[in-house]
Backbone as CSV, one residue per row, in Angstrom:
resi,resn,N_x,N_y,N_z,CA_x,CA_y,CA_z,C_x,C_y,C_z
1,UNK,0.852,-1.189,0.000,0.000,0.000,0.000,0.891,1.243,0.000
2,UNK,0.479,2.226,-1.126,1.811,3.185,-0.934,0.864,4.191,0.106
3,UNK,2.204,5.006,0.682,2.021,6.018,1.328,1.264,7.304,0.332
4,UNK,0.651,8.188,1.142,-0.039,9.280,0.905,1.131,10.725,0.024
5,UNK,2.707,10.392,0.543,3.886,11.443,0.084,3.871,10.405,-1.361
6,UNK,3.861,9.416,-1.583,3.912,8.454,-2.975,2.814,9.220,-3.823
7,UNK,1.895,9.434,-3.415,0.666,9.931,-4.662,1.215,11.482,-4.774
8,UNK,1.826,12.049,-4.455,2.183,13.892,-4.340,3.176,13.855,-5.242
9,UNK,4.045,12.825,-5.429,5.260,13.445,-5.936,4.963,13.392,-7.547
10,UNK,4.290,12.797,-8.245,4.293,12.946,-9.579,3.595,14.786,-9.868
11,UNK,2.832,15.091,-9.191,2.354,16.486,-8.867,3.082,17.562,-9.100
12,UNK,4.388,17.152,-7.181,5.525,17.953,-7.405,6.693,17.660,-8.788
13,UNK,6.300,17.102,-9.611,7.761,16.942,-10.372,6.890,17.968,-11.607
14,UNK,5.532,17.389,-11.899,5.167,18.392,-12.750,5.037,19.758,-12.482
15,UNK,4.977,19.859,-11.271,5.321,21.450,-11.012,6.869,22.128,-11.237
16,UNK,7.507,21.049,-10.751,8.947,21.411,-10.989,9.532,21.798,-12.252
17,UNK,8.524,20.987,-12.973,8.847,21.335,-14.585,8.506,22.257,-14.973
18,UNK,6.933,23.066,-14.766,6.312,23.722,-15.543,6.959,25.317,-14.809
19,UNK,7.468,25.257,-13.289,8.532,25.958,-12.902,9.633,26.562,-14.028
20,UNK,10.534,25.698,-14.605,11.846,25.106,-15.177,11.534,25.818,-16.350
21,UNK,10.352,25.951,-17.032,9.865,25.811,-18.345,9.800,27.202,-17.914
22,UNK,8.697,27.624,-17.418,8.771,29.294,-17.132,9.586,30.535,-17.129
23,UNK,10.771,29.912,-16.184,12.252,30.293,-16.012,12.897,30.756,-17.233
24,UNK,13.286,29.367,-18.243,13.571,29.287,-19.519,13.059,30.604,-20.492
25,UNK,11.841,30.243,-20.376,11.284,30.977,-21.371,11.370,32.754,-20.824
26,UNK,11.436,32.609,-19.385,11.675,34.260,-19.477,13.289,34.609,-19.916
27,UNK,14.372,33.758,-19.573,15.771,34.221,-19.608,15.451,34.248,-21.151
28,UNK,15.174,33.202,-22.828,14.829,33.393,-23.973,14.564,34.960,-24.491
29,UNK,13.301,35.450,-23.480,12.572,36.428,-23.814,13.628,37.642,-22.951
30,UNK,14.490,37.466,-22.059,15.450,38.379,-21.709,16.525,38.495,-22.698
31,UNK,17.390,37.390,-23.423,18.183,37.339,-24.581,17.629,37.928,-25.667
32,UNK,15.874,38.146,-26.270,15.590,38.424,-27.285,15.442,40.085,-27.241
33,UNK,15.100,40.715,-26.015,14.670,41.788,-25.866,16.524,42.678,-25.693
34,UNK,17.158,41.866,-25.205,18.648,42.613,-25.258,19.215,42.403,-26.768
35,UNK,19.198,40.983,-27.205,19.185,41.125,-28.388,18.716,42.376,-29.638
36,UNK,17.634,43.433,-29.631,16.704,44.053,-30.171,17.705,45.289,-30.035
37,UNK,17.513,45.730,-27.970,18.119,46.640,-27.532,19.695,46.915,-28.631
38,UNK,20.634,45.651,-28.922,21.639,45.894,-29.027,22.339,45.853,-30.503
39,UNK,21.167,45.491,-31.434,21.263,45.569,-32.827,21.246,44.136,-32.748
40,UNK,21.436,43.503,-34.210,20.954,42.190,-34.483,22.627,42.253,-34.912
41,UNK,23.827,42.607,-35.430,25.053,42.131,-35.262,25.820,42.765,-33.419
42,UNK,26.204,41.971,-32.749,26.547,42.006,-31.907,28.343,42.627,-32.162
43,UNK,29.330,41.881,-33.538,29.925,41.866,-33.797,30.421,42.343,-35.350
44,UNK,31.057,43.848,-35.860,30.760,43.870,-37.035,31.695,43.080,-38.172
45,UNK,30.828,42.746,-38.840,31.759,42.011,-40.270,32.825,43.305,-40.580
46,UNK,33.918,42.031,-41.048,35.793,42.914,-41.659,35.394,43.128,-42.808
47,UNK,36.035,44.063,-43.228,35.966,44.324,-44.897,36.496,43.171,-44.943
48,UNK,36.859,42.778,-46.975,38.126,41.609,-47.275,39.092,42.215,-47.545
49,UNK,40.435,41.321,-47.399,41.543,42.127,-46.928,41.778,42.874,-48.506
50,UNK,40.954,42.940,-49.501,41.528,43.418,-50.412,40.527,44.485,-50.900
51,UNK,39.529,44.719,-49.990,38.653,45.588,-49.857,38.775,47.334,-50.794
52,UNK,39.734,48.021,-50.305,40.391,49.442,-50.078,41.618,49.560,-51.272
53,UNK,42.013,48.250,-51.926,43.381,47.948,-52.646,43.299,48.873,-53.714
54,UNK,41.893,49.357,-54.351,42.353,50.176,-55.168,41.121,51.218,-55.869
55,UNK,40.056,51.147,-54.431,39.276,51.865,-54.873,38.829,51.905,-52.956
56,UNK,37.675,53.139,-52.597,37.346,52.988,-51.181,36.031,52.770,-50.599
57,UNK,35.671,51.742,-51.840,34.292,51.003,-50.853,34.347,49.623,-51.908
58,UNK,33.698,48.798,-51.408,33.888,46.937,-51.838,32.571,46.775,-51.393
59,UNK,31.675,45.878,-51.849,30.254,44.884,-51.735,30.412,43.879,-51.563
60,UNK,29.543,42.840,-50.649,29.356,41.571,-51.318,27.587,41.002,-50.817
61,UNK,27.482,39.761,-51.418,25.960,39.110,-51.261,25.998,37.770,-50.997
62,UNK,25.752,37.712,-50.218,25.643,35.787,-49.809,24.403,35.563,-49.339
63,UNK,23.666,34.557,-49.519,22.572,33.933,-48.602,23.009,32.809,-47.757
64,UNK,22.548,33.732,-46.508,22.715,32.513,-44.870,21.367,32.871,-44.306
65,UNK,21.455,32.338,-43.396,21.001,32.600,-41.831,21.072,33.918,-41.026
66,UNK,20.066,34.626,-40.533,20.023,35.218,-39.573,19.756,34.876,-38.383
67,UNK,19.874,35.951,-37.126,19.575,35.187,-35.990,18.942,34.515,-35.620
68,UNK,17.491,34.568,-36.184,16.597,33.765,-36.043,16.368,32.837,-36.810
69,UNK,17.024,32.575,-37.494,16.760,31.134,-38.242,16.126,31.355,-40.030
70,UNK,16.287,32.268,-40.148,15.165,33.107,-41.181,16.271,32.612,-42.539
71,UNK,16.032,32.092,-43.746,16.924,32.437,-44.943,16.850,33.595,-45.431
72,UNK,17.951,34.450,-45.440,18.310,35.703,-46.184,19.316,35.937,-46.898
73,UNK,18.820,36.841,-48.223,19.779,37.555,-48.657,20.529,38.567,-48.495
74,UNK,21.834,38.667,-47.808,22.298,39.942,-47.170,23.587,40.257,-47.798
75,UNK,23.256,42.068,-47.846,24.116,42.333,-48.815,24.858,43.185,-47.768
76,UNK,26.202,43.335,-47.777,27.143,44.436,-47.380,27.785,45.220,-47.907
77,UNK,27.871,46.194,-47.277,28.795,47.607,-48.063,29.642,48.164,-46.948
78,UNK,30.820,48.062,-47.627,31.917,48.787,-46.729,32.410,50.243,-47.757
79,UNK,32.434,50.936,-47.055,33.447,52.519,-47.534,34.146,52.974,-46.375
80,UNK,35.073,54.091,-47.386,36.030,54.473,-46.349,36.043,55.937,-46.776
81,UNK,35.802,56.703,-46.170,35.537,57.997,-46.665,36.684,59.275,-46.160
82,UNK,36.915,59.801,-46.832,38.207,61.043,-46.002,37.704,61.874,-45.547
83,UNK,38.682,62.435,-43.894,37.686,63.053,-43.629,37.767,64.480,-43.466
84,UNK,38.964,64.353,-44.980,38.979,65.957,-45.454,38.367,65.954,-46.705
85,UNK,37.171,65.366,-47.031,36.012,65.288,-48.213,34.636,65.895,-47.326
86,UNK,34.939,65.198,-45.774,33.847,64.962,-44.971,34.076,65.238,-43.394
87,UNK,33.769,66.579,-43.324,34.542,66.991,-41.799,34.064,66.365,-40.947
88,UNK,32.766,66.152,-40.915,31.985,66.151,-39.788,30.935,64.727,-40.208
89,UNK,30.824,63.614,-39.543,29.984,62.538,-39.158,29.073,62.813,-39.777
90,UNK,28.291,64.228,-39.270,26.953,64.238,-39.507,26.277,64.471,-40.850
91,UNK,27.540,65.221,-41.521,27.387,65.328,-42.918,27.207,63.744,-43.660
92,UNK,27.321,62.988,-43.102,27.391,61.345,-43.596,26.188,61.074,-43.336
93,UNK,25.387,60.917,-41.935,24.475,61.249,-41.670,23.259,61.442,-42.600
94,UNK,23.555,63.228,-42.416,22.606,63.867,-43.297,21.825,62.921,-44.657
95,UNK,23.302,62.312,-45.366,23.030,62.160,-46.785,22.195,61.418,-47.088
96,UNK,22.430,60.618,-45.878,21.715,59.385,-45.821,20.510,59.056,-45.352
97,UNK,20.033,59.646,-44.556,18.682,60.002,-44.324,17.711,61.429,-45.123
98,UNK,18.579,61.835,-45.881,18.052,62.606,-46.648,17.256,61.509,-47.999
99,UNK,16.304,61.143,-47.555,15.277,60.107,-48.307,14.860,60.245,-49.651
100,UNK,14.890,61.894,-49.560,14.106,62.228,-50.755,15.201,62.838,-52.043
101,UNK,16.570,62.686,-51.784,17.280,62.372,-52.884,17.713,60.935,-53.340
102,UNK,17.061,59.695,-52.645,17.646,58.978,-53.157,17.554,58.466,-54.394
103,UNK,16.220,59.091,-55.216,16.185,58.823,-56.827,17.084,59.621,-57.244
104,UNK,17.429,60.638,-56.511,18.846,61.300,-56.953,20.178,60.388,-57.447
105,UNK,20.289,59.756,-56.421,21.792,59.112,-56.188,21.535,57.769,-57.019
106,UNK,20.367,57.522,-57.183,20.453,55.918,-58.141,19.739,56.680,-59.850
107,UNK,19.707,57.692,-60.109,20.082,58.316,-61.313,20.533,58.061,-62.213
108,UNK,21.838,57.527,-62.300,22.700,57.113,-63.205,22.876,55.550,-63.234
109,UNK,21.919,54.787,-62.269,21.611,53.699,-62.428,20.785,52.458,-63.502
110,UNK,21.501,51.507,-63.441,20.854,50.397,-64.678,20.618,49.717,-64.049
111,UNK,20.561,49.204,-63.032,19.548,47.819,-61.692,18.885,48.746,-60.967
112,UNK,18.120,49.854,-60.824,17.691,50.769,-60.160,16.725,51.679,-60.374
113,UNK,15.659,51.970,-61.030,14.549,52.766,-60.890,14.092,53.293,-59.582
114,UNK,14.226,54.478,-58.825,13.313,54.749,-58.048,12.004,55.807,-58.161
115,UNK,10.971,55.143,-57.921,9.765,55.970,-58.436,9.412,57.020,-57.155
116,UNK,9.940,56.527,-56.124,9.505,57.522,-54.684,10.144,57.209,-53.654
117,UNK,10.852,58.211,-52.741,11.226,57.943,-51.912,10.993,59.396,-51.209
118,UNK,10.564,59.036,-49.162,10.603,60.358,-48.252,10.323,59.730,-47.051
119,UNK,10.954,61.015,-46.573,11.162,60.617,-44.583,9.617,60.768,-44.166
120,UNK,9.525,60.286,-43.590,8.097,60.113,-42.529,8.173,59.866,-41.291
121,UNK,7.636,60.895,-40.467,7.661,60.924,-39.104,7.131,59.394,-38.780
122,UNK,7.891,59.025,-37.342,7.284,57.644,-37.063,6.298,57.534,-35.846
123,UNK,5.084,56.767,-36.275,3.944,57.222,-35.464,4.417,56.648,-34.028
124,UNK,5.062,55.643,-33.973,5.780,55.131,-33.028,6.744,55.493,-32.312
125,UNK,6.721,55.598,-31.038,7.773,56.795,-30.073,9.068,55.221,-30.188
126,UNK,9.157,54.072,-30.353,10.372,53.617,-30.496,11.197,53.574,-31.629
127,UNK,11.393,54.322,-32.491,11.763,54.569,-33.844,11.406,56.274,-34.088
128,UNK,12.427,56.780,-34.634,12.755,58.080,-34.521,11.981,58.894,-36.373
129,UNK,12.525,57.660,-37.227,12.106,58.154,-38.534,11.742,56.562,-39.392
130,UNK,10.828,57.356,-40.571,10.290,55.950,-41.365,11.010,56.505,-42.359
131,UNK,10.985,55.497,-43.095,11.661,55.174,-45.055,10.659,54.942,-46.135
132,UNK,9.737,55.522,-46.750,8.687,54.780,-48.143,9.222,55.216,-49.249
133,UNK,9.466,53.805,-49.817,10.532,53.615,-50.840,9.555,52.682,-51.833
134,UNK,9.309,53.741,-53.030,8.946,52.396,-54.085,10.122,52.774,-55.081
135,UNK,10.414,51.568,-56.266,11.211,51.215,-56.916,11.184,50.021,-57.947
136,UNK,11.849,50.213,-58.904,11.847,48.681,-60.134,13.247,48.586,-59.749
137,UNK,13.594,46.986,-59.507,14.884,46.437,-59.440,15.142,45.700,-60.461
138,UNK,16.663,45.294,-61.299,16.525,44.724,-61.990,16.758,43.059,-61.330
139,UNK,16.068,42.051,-62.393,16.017,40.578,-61.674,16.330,40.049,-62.997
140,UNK,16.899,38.572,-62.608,17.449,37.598,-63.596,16.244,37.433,-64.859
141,UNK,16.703,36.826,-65.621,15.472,36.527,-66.750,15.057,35.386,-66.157
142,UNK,13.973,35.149,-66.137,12.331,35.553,-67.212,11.889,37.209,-66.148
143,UNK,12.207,37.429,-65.287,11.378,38.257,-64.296,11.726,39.931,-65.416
144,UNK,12.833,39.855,-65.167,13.483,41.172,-65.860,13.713,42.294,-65.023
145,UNK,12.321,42.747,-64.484,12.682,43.466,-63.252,11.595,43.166,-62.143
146,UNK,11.986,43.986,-60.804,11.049,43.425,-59.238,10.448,44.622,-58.864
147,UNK,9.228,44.658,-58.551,8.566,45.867,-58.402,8.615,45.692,-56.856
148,UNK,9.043,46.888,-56.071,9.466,47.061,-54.883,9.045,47.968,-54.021
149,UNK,7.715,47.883,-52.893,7.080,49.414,-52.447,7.284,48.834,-51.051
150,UNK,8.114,49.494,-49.946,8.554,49.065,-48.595,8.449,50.548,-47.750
151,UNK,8.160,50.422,-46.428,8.154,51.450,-45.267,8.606,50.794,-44.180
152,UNK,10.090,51.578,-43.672,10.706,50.916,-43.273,10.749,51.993,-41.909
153,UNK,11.132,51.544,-40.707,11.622,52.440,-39.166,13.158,52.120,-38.558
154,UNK,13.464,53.227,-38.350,14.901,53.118,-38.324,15.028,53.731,-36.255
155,UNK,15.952,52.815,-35.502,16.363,53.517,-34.286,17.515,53.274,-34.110
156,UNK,18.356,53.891,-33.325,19.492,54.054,-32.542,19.437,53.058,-31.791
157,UNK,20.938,52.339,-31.778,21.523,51.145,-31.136,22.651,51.406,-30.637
158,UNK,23.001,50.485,-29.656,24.625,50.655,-29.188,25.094,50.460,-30.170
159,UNK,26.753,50.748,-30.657,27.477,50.516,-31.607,28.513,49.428,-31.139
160,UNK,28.578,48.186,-32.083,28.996,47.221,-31.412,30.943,47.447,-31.836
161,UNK,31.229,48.658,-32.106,32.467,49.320,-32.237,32.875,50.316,-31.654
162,UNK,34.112,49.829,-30.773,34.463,51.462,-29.849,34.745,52.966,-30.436
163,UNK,35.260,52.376,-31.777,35.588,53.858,-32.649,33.951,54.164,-33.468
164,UNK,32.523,53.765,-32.907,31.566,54.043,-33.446,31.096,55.534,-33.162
165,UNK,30.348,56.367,-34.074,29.865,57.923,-34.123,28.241,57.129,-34.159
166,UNK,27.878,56.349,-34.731,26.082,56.488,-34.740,25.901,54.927,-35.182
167,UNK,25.429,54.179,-34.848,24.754,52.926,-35.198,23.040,53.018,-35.068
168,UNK,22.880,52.462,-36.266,20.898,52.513,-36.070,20.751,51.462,-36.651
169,UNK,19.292,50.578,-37.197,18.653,50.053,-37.341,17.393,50.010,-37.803
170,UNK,16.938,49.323,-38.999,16.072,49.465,-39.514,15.117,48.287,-40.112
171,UNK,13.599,48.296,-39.654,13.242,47.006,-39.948,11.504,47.468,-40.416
172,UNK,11.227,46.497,-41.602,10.083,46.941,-41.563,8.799,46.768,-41.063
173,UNK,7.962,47.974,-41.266,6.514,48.393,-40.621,5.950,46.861,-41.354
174,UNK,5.550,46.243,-39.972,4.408,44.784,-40.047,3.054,45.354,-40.631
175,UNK,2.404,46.702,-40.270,1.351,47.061,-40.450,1.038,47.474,-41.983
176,UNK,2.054,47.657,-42.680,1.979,48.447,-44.112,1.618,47.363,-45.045
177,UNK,0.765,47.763,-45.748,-0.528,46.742,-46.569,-0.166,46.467,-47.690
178,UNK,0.627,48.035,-48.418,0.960,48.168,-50.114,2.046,47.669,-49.838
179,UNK,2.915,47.032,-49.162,4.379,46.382,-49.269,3.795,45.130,-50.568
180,UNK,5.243,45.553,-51.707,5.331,44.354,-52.511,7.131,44.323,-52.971
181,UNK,7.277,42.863,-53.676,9.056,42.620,-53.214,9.463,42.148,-52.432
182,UNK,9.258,42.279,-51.225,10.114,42.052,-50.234,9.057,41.354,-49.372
183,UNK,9.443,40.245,-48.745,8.609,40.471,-47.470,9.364,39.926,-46.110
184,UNK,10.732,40.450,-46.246,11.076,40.590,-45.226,12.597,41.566,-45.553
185,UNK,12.897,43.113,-44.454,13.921,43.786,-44.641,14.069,44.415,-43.658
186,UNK,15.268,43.951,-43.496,15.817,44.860,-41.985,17.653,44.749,-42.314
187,UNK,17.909,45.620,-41.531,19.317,46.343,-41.842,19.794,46.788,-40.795
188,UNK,21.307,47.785,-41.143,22.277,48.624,-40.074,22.931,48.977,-40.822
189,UNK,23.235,50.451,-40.275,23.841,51.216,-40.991,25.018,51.580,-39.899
190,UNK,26.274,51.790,-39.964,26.766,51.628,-38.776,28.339,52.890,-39.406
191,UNK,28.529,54.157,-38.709,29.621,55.110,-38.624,30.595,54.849,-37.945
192,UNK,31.789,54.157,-38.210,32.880,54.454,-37.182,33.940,55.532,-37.748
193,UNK,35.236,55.606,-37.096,35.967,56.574,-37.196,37.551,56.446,-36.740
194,UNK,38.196,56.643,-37.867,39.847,56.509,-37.397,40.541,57.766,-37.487
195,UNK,41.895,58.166,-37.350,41.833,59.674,-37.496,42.021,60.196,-38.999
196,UNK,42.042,59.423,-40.308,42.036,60.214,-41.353,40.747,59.851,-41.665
197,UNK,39.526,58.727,-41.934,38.544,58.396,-42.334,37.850,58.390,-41.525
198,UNK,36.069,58.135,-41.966,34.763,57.583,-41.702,34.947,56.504,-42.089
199,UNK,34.534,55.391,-41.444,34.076,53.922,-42.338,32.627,53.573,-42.215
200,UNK,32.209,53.244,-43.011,30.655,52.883,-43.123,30.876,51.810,-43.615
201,UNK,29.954,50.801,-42.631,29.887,49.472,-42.910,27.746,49.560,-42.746
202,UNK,27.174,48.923,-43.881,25.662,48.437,-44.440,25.849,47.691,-44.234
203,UNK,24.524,47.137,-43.627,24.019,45.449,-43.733,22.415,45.377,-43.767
204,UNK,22.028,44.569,-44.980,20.928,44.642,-45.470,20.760,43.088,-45.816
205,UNK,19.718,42.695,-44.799,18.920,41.430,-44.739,17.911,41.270,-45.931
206,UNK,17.310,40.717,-46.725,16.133,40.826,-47.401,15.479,39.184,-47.768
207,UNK,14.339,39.331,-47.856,13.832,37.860,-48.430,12.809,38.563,-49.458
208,UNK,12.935,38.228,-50.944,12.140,38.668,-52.008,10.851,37.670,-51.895
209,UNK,9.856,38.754,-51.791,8.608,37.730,-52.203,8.227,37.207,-53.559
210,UNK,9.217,37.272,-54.919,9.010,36.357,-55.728,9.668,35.144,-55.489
211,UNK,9.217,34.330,-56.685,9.621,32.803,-56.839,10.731,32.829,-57.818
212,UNK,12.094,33.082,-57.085,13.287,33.092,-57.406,14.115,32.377,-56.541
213,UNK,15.204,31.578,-56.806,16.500,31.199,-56.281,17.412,32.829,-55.406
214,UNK,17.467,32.409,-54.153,18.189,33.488,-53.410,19.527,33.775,-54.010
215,UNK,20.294,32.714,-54.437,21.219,33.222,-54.477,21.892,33.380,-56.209
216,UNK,20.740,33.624,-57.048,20.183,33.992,-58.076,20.030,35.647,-58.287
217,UNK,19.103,35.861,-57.056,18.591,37.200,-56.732,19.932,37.889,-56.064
218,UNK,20.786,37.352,-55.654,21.886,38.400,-54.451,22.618,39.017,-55.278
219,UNK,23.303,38.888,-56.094,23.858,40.031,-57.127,23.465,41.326,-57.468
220,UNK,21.865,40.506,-58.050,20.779,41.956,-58.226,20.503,42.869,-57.307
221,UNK,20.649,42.649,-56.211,20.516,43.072,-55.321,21.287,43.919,-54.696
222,UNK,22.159,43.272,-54.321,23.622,43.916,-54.272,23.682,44.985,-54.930
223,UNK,23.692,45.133,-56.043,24.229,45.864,-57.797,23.392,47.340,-57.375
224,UNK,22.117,47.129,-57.316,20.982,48.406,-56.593,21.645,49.028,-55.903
225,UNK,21.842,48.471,-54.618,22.437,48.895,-53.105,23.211,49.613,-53.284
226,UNK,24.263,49.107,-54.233,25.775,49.904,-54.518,25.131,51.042,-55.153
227,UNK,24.584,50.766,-56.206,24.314,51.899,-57.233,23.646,53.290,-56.071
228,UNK,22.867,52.754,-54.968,22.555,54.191,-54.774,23.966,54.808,-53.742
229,UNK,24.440,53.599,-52.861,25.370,54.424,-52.215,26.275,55.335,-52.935
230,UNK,26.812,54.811,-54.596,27.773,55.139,-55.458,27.080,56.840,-55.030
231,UNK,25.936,57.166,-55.361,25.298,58.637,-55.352,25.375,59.113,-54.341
232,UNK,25.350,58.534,-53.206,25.031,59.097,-51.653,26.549,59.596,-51.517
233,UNK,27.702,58.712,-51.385,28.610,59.475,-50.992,29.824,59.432,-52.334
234,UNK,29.532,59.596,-53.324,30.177,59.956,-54.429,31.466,59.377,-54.241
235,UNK,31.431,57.974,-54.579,32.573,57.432,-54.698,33.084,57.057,-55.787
């Protein structure tokens, strides 16, 4: 005949668990929320060592993994800017959030149409400014080109570099209806500083909502990106 402490303990063990489980899931939800706080690279990507050899900005496009498990196409941009072209940070800044030249700067572009681009206050007090960006990209054949309409929110992050001037972040509005292209984009734009240059290091996540091969699409992609920075800081 078992004892009366014999019938309790299967009780206490499921409590112990659903304890255990609780725990878990808040430290998860403590990693994800510092995670957010601290930008989604913790650590920034090196140029390649042959980056700067004979011009002062380099690209590239690979499809991996992001933190979360997500397949993306992510493109990077490194420059190196002088900073007797460019006294002051903010002038870097400026250019770049200046939204409404960026059909300016992709102008002289052949992977690049932009039909609209402008800053928009963000209705949201955690994000400082929005991005609405429509655009034709060019895409591999049969597609030819990708019709592209995104609103994006950008905030301030720690800079995961001691010589950093401004790190932000940018991911897009879940709520925006006319999004087509993309359906998933988030980024960093990240300023550091040595004593003759600026370096700007981009990182731009994307998943195209057509029915294309990713790593088909990452070139094209890429090729855009460059084309507008080529305008932004006249390299």
């Amino acid at each position: 005949m078992h004892s009366r402490g014999n019938y309790s303990r299967p009780t206490s063990d499921l409590q112990m668990k659903k304890a255990f489980g609780f725990v878990l899931e808040l430290l998860l939800l403590t990693v994800l929320l510092f995670a957010i706080a601290e930008g989604v690279h913790a650590e920034l990507p090196n140029p390649p060592s042959d980056c700067f050899s004979r011009q002062n900005f380099c690209s590239s496009s690979q499809v991996t993994r992001d933190q979360e498990g997500r397949r993306v196409i992510r493109v990077t941009i490194f420059a190196k800017l002088d900073k007797s072209k460019y006294g002051q940070w903010q002038e870097l800044k400026e250019l770049y959030f200046d939204f409404a030249k960026w059909p300016d700067y992709a102008s002289h572009s052949k992977n690049i149409d932009m039909i609209a681009s402008e800053q928009r206050p963000s209705t949201d007090s955690r994000y400082f400014v929005e991005h609405y960006a429509k655009y034709y990209a060019k895409a591999p054949f049969p597609i030819g080109k990708m019709e592209v309409e995104d609103l994006v929110s950008y905030h301030e992050i720690a800079s995961p570099s001691p010589n950093g001037v401004l790190s932000v972040e940018f991911l897009e509005r879940p709520d925006f209806t006319a999004r087509k292209g993309l359906k998933f984009n988030r980024g960093e734009l990240h300023l550091l500083q040595n004593d003759q240059n600026w370096n700007v290091v981009f990182i731009n996540d994307v998943i195209p909502s057509i029915d294309i091969l990713p790593k088909v699409a990452a070139p094209y992609i890429e090729r855009s990106m460059m084309d507008i920075f080529h305008g932004m800081f006249d390299f």
